[in-house]
FIKOLZA-1660 file (N, C-alpha, C; in steps of 0.1 Angstrom, whole numbers, plus 5000, padded with zeros to 4 digits):
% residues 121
   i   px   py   pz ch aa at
   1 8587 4069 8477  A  X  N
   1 8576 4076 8483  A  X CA
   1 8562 4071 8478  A  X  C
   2 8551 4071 8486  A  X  N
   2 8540 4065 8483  A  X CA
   2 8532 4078 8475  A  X  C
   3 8529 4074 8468  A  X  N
   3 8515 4086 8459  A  X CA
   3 8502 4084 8455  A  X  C
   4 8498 4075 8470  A  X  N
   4 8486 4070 8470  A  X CA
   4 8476 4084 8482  A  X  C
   5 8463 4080 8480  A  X  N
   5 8458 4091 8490  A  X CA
   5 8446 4083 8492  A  X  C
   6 8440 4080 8502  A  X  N
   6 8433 4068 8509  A  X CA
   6 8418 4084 8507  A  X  C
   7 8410 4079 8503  A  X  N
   7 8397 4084 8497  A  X CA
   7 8388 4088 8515  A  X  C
   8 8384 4099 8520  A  X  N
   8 8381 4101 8528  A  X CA
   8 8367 4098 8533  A  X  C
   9 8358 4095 8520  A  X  N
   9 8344 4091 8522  A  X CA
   9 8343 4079 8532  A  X  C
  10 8334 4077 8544  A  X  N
  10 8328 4072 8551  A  X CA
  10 8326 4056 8544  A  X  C
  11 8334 4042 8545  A  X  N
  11 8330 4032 8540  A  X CA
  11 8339 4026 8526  A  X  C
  12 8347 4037 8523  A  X  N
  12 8357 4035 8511  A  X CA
  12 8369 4034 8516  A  X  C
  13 8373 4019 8510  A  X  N
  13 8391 4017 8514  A  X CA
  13 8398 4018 8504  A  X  C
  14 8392 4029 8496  A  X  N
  14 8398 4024 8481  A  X CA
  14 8413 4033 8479  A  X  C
  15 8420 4035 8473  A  X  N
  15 8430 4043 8469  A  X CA
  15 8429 4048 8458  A  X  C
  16 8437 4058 8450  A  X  N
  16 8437 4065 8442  A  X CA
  16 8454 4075 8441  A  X  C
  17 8459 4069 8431  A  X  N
  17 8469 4075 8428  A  X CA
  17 8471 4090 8423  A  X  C
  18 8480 4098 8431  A  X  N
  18 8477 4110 8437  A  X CA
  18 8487 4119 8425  A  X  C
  19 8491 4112 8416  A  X  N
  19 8497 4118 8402  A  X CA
  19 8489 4124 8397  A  X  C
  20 8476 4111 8397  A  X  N
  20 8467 4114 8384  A  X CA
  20 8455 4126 8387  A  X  C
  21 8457 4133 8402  A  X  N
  21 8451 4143 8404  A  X CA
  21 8460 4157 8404  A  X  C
  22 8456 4167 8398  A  X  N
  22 8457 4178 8399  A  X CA
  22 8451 4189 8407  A  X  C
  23 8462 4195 8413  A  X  N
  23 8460 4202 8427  A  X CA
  23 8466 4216 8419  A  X  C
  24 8460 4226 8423  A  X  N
  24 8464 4238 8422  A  X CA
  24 8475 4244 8432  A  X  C
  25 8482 4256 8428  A  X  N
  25 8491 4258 8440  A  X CA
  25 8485 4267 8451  A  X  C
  26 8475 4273 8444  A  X  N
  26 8469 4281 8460  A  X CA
  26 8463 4263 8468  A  X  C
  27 8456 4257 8464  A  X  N
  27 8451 4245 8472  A  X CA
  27 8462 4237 8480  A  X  C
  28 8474 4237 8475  A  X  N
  28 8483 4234 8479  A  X CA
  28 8489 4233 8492  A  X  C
  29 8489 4250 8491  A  X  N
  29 8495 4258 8501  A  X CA
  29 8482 4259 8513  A  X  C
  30 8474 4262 8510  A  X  N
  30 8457 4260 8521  A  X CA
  30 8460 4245 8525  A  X  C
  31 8458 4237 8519  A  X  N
  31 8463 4224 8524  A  X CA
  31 8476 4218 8532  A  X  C
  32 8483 4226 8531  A  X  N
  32 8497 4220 8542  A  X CA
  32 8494 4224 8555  A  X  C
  33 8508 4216 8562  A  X  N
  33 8504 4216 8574  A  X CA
  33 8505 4228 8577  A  X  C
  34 8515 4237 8573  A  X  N
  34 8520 4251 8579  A  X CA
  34 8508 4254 8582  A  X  C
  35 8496 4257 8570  A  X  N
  35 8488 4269 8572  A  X CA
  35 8478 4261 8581  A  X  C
  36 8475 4248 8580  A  X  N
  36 8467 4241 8590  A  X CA
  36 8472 4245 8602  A  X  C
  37 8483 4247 8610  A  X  N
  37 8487 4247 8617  A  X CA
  37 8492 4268 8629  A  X  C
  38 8486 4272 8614  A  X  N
  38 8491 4290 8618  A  X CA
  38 8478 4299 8614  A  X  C
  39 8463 4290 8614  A  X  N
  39 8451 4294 8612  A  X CA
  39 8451 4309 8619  A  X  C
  40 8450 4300 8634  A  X  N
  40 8447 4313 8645  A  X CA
  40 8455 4326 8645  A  X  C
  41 8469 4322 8642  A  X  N
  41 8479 4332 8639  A  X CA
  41 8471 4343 8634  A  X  C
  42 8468 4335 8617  A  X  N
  42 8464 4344 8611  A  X CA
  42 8453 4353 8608  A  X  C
  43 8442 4348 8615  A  X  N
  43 8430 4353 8619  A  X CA
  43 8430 4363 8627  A  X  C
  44 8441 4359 8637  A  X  N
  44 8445 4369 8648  A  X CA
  44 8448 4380 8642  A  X  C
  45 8459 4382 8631  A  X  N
  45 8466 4394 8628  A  X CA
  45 8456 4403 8616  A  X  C
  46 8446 4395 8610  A  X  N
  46 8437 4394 8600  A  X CA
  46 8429 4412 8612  A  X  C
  47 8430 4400 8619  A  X  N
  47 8414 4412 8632  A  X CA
  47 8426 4423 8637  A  X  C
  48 8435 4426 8641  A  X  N
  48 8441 4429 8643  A  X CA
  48 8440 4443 8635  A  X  C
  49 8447 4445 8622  A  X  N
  49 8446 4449 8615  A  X CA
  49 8434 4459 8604  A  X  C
  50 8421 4445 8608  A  X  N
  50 8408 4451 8603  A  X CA
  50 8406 4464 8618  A  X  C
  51 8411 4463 8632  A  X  N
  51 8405 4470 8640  A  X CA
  51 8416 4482 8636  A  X  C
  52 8427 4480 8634  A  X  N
  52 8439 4492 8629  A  X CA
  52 8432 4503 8624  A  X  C
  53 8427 4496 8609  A  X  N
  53 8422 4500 8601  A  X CA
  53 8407 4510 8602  A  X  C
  54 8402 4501 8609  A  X  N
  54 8387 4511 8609  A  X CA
  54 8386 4521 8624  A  X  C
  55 8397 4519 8632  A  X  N
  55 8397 4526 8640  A  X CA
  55 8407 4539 8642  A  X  C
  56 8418 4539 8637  A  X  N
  56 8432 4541 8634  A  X CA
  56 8431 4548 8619  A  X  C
  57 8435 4544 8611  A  X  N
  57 8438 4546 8598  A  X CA
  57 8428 4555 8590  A  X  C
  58 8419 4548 8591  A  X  N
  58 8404 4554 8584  A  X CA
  58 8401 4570 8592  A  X  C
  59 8400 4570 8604  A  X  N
  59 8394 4582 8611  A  X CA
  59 8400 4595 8605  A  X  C
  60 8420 4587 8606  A  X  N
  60 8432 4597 8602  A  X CA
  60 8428 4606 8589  A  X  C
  61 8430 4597 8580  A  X  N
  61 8423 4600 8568  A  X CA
  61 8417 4610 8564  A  X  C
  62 8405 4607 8570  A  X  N
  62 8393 4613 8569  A  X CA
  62 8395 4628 8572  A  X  C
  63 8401 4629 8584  A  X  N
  63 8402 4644 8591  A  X CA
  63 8416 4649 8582  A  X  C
  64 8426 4642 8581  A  X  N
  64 8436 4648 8575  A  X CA
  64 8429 4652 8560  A  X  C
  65 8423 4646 8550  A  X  N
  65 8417 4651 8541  A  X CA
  65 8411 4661 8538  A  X  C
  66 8400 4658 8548  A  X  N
  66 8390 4675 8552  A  X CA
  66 8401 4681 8559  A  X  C
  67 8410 4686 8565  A  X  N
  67 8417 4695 8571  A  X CA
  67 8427 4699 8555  A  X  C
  68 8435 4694 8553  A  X  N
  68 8442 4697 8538  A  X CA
  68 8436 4699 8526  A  X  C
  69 8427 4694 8522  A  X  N
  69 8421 4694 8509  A  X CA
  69 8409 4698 8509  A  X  C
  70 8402 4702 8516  A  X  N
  70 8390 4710 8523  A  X CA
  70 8380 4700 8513  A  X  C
  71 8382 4690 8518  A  X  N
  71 8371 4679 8511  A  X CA
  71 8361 4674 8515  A  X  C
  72 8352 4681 8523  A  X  N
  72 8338 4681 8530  A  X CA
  72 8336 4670 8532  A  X  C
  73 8346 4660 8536  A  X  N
  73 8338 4643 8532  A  X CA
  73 8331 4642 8555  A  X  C
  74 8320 4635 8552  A  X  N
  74 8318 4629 8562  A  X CA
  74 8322 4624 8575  A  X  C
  75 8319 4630 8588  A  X  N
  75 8326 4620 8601  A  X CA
  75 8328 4606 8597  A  X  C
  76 8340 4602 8600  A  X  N
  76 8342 4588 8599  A  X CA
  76 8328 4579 8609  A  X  C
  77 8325 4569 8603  A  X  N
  77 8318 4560 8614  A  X CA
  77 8321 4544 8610  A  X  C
  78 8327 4539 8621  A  X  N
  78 8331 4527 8622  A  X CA
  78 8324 4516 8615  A  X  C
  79 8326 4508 8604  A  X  N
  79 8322 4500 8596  A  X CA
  79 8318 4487 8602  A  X  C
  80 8328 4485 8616  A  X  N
  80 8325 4471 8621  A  X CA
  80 8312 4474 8635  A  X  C
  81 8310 4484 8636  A  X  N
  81 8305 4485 8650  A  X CA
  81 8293 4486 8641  A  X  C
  82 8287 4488 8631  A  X  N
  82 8275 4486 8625  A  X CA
  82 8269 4475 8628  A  X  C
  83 8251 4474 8631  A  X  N
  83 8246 4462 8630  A  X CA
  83 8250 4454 8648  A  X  C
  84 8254 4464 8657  A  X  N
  84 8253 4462 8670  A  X CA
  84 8267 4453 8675  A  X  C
  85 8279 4462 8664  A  X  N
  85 8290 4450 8665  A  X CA
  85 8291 4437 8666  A  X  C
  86 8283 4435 8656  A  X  N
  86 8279 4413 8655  A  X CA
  86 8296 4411 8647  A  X  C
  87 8305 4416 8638  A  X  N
  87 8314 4412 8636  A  X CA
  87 8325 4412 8647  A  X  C
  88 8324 4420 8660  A  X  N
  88 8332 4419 8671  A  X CA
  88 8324 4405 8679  A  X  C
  89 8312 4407 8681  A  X  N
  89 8308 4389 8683  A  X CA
  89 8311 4379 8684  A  X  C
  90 8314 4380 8667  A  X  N
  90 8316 4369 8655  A  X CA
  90 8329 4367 8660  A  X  C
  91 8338 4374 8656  A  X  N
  91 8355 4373 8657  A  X CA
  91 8361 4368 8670  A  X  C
  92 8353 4376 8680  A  X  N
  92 8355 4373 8696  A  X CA
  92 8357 4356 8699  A  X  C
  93 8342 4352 8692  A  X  N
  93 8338 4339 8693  A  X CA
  93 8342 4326 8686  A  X  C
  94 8355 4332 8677  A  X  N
  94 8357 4323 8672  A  X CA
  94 8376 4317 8669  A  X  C
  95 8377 4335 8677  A  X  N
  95 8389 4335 8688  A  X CA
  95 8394 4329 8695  A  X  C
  96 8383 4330 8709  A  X  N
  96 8380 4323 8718  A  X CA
  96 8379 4310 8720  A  X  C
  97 8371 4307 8710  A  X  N
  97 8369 4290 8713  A  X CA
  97 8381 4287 8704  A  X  C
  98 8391 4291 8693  A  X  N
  98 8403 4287 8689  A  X CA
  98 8414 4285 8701  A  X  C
  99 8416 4297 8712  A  X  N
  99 8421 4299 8714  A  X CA
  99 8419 4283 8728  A  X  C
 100 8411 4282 8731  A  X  N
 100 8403 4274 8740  A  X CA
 100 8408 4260 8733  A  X  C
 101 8406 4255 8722  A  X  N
 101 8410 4246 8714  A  X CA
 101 8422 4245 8717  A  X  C
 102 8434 4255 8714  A  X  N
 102 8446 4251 8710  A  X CA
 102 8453 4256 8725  A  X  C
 103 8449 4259 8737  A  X  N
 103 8447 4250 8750  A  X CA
 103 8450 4236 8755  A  X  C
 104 8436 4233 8744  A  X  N
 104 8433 4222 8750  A  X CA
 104 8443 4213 8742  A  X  C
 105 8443 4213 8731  A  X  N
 105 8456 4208 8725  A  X CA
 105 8470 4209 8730  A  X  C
 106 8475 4218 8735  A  X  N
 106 8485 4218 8738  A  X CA
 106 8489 4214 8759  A  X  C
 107 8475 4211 8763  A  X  N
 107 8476 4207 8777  A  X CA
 107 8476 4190 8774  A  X  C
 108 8470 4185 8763  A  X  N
 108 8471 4172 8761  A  X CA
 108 8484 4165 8758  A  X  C
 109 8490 4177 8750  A  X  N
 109 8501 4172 8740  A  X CA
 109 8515 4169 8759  A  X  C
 110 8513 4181 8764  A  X  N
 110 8523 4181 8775  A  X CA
 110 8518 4170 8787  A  X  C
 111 8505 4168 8786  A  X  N
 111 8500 4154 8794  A  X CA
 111 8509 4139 8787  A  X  C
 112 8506 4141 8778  A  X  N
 112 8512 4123 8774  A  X CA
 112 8528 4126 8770  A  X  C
 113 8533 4139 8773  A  X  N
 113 8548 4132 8775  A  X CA
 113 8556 4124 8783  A  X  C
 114 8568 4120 8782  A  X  N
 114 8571 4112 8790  A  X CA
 114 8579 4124 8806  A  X  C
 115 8575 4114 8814  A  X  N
 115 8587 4125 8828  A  X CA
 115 8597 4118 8831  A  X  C
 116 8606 4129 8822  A  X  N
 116 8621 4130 8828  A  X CA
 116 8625 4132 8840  A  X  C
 117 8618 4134 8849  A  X  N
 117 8626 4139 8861  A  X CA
 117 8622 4128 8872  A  X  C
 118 8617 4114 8870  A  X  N
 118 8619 4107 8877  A  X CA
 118 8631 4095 8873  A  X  C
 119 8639 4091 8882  A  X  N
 119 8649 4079 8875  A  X CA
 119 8642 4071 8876  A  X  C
 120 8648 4059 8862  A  X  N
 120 8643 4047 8855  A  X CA
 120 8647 4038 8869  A  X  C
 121 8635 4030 8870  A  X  N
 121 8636 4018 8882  A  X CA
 121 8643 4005 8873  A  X  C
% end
């Protein structure tokens, strides 16, 4: 197995043996293909969950608390819808164009296969 790693700067052919570097294991794991490859996944489930949460979970809370424990606390108000929902924006937009990406990736990848369903002349 080769344990060289070809130096990514612009103009450098140089190599560098990839023993003599130390990699951490979170860097590791950010670095493979899996998670290169299950970004959106997880961004997805990331949003998902933040809207669970501040819509769902938090409100529950809130009322179940003040109703049981007569804990005067505050109407809930939505954490993300602050500031004119620029983090629904943000998220939407970065969704979207992933989602649009890996489209586009995946109409290319089915373009350059080969077709089976014509016979070999």
């Amino acid at each position: 197995m080769d344990n060289t790693v070809k130096i990514p700067e612009k103009g450098m052919n140089e190599t560098i043996n990839s023993s003599s570097i130390e990699i951490d294991p979170l860097q590791q794991r950010i670095l493979s293909p899996k998670f290169i490859d299950r970004w959106r996944e997880a961004l997805a489930y990331i949003f998902s969950i933040i809207i669970l949460y501040d819509f769902v979970i938090a409100p529950l809370f809130v009322q179940i608390a003040d109703g049981v424990f007569k804990a005067n606390l505050p109407i809930w108000t939505s954490l993300t819808l602050q500031n004119g929902g620029l983090f629904y924006i943000a998220m939407a937009t970065i969704l979207g164009v992933s989602a649009w990406g890996k489209f586009s990736e995946t109409s290319q990848t089915i373009k350059n296969m080969p077709d089976y369903s014509k016979p070999n002349a």
